[in-house]
CHARMM internal coordinates of N, CA and C (Angstrom, degrees):
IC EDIT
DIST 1 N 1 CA 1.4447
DIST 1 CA 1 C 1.5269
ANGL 1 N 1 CA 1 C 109.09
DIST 1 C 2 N 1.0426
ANGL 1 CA 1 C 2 N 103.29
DIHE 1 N 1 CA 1 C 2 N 134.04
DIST 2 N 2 CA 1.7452
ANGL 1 C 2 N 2 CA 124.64
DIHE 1 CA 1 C 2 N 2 CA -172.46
DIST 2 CA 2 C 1.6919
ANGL 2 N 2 CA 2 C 106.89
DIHE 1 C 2 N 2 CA 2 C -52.06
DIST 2 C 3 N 1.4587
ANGL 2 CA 2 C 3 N 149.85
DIHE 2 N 2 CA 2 C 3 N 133.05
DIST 3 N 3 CA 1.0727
ANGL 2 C 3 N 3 CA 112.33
DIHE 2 CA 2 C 3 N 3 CA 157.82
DIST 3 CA 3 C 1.6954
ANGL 3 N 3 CA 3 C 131.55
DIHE 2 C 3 N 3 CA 3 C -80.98
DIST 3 C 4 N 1.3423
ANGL 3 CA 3 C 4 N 119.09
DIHE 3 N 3 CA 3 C 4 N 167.13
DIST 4 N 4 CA 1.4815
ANGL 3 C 4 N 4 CA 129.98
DIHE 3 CA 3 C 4 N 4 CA 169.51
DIST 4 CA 4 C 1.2222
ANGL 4 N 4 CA 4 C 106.57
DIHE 3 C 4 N 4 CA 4 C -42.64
DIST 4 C 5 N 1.8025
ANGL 4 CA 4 C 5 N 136.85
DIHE 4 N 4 CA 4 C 5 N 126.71
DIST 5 N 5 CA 1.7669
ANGL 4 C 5 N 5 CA 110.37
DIHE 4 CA 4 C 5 N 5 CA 137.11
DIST 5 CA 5 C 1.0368
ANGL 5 N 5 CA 5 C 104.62
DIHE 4 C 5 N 5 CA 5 C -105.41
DIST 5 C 6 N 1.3933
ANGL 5 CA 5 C 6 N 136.62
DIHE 5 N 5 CA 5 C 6 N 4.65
DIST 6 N 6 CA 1.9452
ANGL 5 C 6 N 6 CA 112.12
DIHE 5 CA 5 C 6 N 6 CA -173.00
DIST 6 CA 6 C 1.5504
ANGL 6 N 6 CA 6 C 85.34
DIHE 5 C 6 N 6 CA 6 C -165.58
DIST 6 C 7 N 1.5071
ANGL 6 CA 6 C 7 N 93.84
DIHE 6 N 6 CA 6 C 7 N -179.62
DIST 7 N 7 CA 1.1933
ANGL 6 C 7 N 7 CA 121.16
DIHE 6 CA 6 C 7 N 7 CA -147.69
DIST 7 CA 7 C 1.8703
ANGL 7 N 7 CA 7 C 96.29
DIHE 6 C 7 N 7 CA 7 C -77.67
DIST 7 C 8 N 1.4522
ANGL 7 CA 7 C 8 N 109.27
DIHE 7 N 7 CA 7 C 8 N -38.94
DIST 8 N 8 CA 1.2846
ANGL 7 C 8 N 8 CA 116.87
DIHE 7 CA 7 C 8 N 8 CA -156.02
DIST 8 CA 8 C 1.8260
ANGL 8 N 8 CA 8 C 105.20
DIHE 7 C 8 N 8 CA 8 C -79.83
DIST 8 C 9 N 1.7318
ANGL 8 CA 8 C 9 N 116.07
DIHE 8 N 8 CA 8 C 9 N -33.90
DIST 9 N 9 CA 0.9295
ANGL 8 C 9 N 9 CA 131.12
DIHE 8 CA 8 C 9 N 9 CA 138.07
DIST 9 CA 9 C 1.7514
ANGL 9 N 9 CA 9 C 115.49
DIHE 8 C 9 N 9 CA 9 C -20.13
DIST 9 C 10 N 1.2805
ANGL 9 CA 9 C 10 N 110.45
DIHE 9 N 9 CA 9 C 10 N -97.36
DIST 10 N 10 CA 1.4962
ANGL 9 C 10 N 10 CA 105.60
DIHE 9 CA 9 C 10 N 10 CA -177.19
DIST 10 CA 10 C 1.7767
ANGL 10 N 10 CA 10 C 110.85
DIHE 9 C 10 N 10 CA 10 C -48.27
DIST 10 C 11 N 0.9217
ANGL 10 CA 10 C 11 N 128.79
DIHE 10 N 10 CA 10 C 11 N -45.73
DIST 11 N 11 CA 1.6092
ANGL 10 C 11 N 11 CA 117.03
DIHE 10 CA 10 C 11 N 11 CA -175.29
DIST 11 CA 11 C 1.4081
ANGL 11 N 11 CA 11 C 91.95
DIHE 10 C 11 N 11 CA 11 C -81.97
DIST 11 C 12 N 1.1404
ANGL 11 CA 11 C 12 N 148.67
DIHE 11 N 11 CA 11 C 12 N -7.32
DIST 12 N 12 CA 1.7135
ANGL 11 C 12 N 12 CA 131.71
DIHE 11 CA 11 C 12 N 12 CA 128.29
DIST 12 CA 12 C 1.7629
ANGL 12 N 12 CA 12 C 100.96
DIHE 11 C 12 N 12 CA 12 C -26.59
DIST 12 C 13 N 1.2341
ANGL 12 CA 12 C 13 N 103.73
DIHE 12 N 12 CA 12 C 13 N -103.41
DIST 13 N 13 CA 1.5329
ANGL 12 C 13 N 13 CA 125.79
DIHE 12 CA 12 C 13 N 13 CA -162.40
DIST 13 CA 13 C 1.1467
ANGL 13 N 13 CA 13 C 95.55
DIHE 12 C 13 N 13 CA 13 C -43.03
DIST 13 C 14 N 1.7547
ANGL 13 CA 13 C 14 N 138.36
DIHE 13 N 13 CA 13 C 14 N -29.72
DIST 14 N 14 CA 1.6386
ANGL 13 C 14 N 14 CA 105.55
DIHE 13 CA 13 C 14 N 14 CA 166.85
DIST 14 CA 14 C 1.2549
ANGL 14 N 14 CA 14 C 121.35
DIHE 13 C 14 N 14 CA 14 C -88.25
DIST 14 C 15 N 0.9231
ANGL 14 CA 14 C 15 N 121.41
DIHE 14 N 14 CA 14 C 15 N 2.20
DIST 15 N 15 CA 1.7345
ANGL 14 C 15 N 15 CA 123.10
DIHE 14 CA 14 C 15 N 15 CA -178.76
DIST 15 CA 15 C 1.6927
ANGL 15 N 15 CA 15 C 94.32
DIHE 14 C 15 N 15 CA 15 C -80.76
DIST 15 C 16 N 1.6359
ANGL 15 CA 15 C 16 N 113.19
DIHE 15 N 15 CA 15 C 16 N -44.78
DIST 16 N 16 CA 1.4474
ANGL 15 C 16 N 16 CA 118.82
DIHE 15 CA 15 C 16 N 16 CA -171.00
DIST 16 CA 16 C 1.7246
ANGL 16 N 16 CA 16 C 87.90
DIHE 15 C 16 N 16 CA 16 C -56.72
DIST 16 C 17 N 1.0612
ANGL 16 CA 16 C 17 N 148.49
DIHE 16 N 16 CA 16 C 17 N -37.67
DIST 17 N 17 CA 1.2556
ANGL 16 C 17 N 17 CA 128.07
DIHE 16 CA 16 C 17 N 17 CA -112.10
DIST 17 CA 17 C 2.2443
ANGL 17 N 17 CA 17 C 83.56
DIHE 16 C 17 N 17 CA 17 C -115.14
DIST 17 C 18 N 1.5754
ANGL 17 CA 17 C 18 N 100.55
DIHE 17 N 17 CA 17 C 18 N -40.21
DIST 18 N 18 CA 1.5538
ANGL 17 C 18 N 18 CA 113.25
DIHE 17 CA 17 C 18 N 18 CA -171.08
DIST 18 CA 18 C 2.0667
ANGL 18 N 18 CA 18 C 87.22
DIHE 17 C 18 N 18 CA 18 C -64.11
DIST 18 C 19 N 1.2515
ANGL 18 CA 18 C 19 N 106.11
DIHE 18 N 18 CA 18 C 19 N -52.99
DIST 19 N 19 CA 1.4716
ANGL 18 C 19 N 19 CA 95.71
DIHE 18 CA 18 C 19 N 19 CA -177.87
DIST 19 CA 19 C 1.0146
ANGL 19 N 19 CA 19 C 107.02
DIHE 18 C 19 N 19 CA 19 C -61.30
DIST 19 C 20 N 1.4790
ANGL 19 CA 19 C 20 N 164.31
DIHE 19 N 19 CA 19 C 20 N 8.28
DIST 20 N 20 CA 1.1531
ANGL 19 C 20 N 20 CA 143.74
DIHE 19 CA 19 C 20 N 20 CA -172.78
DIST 20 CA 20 C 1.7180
ANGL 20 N 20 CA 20 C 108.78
DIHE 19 C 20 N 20 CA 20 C -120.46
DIST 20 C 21 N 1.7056
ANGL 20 CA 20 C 21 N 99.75
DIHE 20 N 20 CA 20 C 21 N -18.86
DIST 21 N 21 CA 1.4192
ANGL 20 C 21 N 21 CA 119.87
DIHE 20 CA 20 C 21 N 21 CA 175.39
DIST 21 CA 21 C 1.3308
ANGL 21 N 21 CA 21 C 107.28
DIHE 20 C 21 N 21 CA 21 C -108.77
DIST 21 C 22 N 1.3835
ANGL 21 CA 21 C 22 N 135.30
DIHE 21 N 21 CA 21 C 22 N 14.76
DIST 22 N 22 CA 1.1383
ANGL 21 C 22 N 22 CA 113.18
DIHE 21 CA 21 C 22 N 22 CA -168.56
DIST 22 CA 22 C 1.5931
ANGL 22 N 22 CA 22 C 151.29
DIHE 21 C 22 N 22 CA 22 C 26.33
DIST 22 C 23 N 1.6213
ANGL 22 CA 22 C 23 N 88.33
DIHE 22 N 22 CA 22 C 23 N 22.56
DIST 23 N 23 CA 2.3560
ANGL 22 C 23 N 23 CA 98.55
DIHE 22 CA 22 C 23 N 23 CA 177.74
DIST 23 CA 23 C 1.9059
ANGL 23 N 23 CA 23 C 77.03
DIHE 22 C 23 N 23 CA 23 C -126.71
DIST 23 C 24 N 1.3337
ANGL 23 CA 23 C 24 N 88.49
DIHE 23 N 23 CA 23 C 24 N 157.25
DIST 24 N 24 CA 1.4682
ANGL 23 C 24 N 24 CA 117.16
DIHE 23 CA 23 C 24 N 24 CA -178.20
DIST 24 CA 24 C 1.5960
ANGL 24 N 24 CA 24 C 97.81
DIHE 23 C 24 N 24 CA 24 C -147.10
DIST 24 C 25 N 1.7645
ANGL 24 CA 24 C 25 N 95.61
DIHE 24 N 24 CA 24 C 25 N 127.48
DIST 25 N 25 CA 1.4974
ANGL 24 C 25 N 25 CA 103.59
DIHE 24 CA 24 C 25 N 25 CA -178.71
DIST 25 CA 25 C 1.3646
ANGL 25 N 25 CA 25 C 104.28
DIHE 24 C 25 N 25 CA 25 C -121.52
DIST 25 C 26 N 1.8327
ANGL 25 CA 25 C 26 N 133.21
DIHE 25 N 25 CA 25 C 26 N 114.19
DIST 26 N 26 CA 1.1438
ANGL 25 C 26 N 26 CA 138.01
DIHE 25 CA 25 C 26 N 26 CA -126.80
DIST 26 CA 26 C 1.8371
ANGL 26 N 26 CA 26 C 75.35
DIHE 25 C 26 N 26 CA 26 C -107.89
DIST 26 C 27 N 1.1569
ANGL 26 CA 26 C 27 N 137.77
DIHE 26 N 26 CA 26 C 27 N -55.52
DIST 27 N 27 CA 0.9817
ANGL 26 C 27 N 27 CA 155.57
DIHE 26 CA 26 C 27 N 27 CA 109.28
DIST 27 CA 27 C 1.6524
ANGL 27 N 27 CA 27 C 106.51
DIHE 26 C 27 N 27 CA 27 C 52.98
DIST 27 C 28 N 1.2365
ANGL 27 CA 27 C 28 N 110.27
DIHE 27 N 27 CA 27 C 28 N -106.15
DIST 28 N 28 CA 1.4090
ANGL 27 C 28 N 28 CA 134.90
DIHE 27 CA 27 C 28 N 28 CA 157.24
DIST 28 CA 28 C 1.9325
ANGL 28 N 28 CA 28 C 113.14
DIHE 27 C 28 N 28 CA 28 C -39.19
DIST 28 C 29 N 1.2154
ANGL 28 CA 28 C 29 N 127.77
DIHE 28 N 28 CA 28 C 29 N -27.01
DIST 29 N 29 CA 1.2111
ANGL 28 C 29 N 29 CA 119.89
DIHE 28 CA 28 C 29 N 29 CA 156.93
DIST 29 CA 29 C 1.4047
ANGL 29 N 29 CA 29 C 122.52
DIHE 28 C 29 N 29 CA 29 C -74.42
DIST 29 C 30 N 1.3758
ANGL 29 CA 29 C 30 N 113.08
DIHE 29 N 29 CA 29 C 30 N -46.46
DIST 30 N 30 CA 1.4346
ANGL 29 C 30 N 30 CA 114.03
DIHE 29 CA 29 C 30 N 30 CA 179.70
DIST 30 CA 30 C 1.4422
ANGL 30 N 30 CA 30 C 110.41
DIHE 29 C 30 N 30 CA 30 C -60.71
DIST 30 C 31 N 1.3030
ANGL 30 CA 30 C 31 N 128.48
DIHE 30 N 30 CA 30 C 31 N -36.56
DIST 31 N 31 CA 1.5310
ANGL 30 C 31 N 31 CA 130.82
DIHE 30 CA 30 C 31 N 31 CA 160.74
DIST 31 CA 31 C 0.9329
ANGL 31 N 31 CA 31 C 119.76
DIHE 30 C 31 N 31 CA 31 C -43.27
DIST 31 C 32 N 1.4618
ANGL 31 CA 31 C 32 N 132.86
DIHE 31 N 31 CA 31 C 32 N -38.51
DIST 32 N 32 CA 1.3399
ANGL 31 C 32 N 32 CA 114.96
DIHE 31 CA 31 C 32 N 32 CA -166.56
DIST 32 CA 32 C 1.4465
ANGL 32 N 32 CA 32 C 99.48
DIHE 31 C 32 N 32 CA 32 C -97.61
DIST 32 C 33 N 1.2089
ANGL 32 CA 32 C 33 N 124.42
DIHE 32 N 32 CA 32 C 33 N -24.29
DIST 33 N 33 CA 1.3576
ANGL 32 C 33 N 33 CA 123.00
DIHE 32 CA 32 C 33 N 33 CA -179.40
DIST 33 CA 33 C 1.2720
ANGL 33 N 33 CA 33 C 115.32
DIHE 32 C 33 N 33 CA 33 C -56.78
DIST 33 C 34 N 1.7604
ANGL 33 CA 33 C 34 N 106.23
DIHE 33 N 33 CA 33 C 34 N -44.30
DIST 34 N 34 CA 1.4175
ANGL 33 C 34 N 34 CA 113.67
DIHE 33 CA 33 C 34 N 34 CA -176.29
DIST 34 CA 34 C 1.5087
ANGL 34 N 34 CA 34 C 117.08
DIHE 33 C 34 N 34 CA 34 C -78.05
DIST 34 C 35 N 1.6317
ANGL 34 CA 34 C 35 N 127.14
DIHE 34 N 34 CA 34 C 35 N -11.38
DIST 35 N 35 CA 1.6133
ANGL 34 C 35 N 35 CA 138.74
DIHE 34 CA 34 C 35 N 35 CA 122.41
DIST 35 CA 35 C 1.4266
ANGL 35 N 35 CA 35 C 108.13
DIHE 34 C 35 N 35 CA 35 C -26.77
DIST 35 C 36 N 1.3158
ANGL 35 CA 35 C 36 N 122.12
DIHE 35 N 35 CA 35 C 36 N -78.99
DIST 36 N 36 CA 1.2582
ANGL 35 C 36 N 36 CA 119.46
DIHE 35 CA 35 C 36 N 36 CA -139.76
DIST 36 CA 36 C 1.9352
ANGL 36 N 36 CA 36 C 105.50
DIHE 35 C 36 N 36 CA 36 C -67.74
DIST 36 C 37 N 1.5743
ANGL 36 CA 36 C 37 N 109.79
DIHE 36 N 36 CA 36 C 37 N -30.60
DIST 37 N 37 CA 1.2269
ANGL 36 C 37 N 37 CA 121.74
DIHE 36 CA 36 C 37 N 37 CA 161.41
DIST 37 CA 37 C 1.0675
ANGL 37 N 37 CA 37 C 131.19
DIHE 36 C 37 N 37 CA 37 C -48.10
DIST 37 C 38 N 1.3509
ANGL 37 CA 37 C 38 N 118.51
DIHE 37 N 37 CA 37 C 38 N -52.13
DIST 38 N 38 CA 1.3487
ANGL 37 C 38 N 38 CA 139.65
DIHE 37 CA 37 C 38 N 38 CA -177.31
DIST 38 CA 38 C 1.9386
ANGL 38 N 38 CA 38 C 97.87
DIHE 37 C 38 N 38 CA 38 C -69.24
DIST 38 C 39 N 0.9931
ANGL 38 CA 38 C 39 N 114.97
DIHE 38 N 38 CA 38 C 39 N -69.90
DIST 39 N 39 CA 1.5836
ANGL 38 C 39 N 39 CA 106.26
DIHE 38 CA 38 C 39 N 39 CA 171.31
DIST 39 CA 39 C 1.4531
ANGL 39 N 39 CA 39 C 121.48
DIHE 38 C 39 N 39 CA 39 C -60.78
DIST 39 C 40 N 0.9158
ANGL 39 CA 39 C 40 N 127.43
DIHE 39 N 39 CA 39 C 40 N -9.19
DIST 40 N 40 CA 1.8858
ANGL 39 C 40 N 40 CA 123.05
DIHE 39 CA 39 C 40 N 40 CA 153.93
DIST 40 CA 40 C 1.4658
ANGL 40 N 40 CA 40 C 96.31
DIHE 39 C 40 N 40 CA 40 C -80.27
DIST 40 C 41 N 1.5186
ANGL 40 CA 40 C 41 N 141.41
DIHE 40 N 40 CA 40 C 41 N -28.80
DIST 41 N 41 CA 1.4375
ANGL 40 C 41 N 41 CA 118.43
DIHE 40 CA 40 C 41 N 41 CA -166.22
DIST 41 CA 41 C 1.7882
ANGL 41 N 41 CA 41 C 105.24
DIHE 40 C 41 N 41 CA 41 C -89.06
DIST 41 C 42 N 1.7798
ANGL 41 CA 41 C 42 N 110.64
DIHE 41 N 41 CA 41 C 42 N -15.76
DIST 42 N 42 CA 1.0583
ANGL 41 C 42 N 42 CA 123.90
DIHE 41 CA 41 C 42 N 42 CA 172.59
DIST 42 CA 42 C 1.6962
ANGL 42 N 42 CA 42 C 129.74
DIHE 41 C 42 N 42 CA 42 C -52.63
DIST 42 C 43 N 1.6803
ANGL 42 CA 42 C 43 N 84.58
DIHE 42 N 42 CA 42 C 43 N -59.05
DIST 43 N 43 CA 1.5508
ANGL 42 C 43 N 43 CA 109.69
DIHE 42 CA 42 C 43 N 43 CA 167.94
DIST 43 CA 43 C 1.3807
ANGL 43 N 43 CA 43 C 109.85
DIHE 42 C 43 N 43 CA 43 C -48.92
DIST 43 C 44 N 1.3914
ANGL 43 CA 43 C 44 N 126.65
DIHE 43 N 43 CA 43 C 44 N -48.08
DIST 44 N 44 CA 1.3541
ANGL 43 C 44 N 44 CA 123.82
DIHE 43 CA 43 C 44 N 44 CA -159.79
DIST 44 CA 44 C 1.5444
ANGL 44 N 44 CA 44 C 115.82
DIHE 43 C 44 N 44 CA 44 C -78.96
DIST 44 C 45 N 1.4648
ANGL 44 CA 44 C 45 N 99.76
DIHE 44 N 44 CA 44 C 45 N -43.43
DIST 45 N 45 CA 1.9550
ANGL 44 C 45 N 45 CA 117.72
DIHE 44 CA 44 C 45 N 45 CA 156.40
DIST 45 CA 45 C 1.5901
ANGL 45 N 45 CA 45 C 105.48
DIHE 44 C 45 N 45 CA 45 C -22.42
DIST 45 C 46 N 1.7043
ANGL 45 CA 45 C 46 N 102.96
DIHE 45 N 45 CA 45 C 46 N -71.83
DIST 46 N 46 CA 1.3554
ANGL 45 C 46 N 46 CA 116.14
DIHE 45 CA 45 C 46 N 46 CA -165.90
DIST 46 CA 46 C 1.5524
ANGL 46 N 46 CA 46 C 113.48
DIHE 45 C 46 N 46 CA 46 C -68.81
DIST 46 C 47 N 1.2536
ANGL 46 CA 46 C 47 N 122.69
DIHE 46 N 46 CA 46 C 47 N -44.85
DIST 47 N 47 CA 1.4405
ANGL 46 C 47 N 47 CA 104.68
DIHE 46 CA 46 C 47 N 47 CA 159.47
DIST 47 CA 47 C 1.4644
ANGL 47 N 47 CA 47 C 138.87
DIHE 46 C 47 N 47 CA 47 C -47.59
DIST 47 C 48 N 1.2208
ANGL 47 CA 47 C 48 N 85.32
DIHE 47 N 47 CA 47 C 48 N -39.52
DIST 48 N 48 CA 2.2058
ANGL 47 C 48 N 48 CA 100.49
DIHE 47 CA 47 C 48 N 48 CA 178.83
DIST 48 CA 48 C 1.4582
ANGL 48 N 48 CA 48 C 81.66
DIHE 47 C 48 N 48 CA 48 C -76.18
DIST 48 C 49 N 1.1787
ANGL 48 CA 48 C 49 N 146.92
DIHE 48 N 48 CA 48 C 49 N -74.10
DIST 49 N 49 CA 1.5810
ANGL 48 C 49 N 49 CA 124.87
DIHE 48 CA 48 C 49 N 49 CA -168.58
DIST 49 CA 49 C 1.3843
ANGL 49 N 49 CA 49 C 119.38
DIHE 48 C 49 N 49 CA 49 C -53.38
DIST 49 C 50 N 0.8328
ANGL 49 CA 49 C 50 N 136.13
DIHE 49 N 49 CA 49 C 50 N -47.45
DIST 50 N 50 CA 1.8934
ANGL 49 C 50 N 50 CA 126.99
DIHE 49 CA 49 C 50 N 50 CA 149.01
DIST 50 CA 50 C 1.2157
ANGL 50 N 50 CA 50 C 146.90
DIHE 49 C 50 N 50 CA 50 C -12.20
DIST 50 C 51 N 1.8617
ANGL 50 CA 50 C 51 N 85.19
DIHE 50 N 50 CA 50 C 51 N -49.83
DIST 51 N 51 CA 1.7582
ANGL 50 C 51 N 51 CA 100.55
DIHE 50 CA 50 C 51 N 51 CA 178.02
DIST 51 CA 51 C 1.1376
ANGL 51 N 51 CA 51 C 82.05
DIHE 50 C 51 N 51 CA 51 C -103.38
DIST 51 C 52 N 1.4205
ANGL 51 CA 51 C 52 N 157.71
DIHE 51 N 51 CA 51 C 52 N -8.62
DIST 52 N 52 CA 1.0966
ANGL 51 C 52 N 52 CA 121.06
DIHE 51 CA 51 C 52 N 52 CA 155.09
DIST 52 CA 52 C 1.5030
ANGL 52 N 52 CA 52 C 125.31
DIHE 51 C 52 N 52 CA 52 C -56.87
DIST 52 C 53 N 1.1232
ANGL 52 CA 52 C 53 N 104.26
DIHE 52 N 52 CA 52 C 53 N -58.98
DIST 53 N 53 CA 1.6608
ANGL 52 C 53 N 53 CA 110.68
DIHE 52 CA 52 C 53 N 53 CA 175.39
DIST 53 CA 53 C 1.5858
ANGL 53 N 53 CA 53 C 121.77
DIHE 52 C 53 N 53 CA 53 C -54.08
DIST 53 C 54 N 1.1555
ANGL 53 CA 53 C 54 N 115.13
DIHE 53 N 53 CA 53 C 54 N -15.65
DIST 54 N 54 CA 1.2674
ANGL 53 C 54 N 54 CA 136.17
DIHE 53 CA 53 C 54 N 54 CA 171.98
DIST 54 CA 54 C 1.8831
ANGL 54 N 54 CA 54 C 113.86
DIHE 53 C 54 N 54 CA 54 C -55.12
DIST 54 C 55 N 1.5865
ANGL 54 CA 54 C 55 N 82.27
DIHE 54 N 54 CA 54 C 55 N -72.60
DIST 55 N 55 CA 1.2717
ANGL 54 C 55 N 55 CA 112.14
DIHE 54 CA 54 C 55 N 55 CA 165.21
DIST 55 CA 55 C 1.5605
ANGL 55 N 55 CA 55 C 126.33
DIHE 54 C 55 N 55 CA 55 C -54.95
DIST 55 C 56 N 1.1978
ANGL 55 CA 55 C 56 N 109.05
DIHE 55 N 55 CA 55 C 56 N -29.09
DIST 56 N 56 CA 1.4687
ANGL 55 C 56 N 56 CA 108.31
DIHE 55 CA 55 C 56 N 56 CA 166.89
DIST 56 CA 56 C 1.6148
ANGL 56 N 56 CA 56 C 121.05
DIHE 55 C 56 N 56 CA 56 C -88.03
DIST 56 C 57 N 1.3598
ANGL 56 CA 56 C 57 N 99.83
DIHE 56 N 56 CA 56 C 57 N -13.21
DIST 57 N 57 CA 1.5917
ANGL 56 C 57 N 57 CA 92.41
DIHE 56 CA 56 C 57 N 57 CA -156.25
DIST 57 CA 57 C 1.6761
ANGL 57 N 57 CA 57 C 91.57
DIHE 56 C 57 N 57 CA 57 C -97.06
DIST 57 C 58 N 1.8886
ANGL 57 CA 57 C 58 N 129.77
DIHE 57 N 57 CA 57 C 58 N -5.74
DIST 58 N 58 CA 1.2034
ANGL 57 C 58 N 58 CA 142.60
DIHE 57 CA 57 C 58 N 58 CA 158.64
DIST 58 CA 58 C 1.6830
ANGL 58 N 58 CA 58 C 92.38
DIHE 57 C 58 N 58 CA 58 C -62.36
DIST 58 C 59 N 1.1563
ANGL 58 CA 58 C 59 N 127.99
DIHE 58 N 58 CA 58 C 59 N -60.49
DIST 59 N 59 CA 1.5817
ANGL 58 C 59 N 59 CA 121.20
DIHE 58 CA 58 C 59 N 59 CA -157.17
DIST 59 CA 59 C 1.6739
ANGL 59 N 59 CA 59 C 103.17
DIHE 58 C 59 N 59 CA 59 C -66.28
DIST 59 C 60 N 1.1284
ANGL 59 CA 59 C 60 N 116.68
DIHE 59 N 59 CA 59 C 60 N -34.19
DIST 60 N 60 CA 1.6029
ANGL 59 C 60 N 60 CA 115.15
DIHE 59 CA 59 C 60 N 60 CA 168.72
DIST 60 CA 60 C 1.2752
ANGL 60 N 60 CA 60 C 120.70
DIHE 59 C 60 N 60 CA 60 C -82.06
DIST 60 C 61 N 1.2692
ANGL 60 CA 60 C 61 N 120.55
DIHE 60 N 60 CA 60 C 61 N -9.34
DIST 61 N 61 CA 1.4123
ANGL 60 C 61 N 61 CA 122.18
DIHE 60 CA 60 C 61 N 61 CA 168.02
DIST 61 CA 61 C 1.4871
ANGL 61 N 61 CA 61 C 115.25
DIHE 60 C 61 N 61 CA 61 C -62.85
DIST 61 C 62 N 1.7592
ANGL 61 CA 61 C 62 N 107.09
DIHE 61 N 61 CA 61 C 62 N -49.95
DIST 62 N 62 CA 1.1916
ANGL 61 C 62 N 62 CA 114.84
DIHE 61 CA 61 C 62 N 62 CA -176.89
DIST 62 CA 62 C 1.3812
ANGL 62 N 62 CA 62 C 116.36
DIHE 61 C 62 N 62 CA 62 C -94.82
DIST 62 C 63 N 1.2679
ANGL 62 CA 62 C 63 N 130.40
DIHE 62 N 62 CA 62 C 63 N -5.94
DIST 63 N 63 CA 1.5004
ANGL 62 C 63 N 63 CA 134.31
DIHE 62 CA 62 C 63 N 63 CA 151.32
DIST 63 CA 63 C 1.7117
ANGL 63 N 63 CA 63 C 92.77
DIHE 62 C 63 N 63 CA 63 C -43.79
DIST 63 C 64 N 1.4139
ANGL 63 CA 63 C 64 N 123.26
DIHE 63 N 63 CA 63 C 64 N -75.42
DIST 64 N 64 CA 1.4091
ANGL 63 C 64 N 64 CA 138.58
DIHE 63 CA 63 C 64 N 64 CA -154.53
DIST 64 CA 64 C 1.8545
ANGL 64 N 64 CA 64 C 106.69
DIHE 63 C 64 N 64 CA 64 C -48.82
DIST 64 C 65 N 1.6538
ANGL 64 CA 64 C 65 N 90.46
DIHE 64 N 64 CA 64 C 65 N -57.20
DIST 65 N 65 CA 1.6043
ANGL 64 C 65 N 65 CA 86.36
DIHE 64 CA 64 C 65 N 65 CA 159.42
DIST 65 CA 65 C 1.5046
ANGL 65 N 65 CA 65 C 143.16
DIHE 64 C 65 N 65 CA 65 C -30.05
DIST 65 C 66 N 1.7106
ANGL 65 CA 65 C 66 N 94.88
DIHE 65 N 65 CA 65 C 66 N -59.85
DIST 66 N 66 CA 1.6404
ANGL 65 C 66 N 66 CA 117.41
DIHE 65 CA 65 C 66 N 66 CA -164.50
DIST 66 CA 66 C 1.7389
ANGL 66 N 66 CA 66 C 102.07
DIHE 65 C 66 N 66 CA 66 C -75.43
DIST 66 C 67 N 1.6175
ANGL 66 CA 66 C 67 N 97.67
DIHE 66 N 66 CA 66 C 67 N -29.61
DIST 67 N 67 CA 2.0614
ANGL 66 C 67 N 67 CA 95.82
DIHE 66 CA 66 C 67 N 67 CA 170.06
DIST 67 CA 67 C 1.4800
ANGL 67 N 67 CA 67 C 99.24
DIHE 66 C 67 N 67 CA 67 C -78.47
DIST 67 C 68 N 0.8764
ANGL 67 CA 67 C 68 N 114.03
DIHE 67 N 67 CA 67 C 68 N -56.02
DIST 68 N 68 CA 2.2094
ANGL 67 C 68 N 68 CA 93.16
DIHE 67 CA 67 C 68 N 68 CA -175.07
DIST 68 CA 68 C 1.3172
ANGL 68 N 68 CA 68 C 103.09
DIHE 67 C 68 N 68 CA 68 C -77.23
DIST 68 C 69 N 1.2680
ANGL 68 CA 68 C 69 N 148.36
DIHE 68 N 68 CA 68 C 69 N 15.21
DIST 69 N 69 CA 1.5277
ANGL 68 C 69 N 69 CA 133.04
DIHE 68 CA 68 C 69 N 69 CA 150.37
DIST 69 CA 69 C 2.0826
ANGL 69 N 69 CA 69 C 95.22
DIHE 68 C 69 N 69 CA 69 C -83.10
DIST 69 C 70 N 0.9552
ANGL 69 CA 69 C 70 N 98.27
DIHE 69 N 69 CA 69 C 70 N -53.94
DIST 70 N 70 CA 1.6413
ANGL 69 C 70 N 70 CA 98.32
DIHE 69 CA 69 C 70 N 70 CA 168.11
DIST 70 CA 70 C 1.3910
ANGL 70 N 70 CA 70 C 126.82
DIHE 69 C 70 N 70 CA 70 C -42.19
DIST 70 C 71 N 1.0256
ANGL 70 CA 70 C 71 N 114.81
DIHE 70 N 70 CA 70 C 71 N -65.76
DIST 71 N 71 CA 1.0964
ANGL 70 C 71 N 71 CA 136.25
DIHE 70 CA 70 C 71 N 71 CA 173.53
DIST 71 CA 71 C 2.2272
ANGL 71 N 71 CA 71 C 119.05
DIHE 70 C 71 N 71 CA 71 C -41.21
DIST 71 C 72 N 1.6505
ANGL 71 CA 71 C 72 N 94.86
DIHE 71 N 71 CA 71 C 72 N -49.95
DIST 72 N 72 CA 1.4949
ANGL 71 C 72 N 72 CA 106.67
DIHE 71 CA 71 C 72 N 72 CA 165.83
DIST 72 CA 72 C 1.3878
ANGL 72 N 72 CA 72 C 107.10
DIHE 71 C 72 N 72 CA 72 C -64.25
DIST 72 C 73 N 1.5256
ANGL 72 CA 72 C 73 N 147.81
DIHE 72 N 72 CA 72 C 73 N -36.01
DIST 73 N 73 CA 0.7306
ANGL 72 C 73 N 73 CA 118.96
DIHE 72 CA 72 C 73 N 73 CA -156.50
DIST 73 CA 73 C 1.4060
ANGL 73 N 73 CA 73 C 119.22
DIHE 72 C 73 N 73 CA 73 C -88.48
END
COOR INIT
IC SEED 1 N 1 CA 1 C
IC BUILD
């Protein structure tokens, strides 16, 4: 079996799967959608927290600098 990459993929293979069984669970789609949302809003959290920390840990770099250039003189 092939694997999944995306969201539209798997609600492919379940739509294949209700046509082949004839029951459709309206239910079980909206779930995964409301998954697949929730982990794109996840991803985006975690990037903006990254470059945040990114970004901060440059501003203490050069704090650290500007006290031992201070500091030598």
């Amino acid at each position: 079996m092939k694997a999944i990459l995306s969201t539209e993929e798997a609600l492919n293979r379940l739509e294949q799967l209700y046509q082949a069984s004839q029951i459709q669970d309206v239910e079980l789609v909206k779930y995964i959608e409301h998954l697949a949302a929730e982990n794109e809003q996840l991803k985006l959290t975690l990037h903006k927290l990254r470059t945040t920390i990114a970004q901060k840990g440059n501003t203490i770099s050069s704090m650290h600098s500007k006290l031992t250039d201070a500091l030598r003189e």
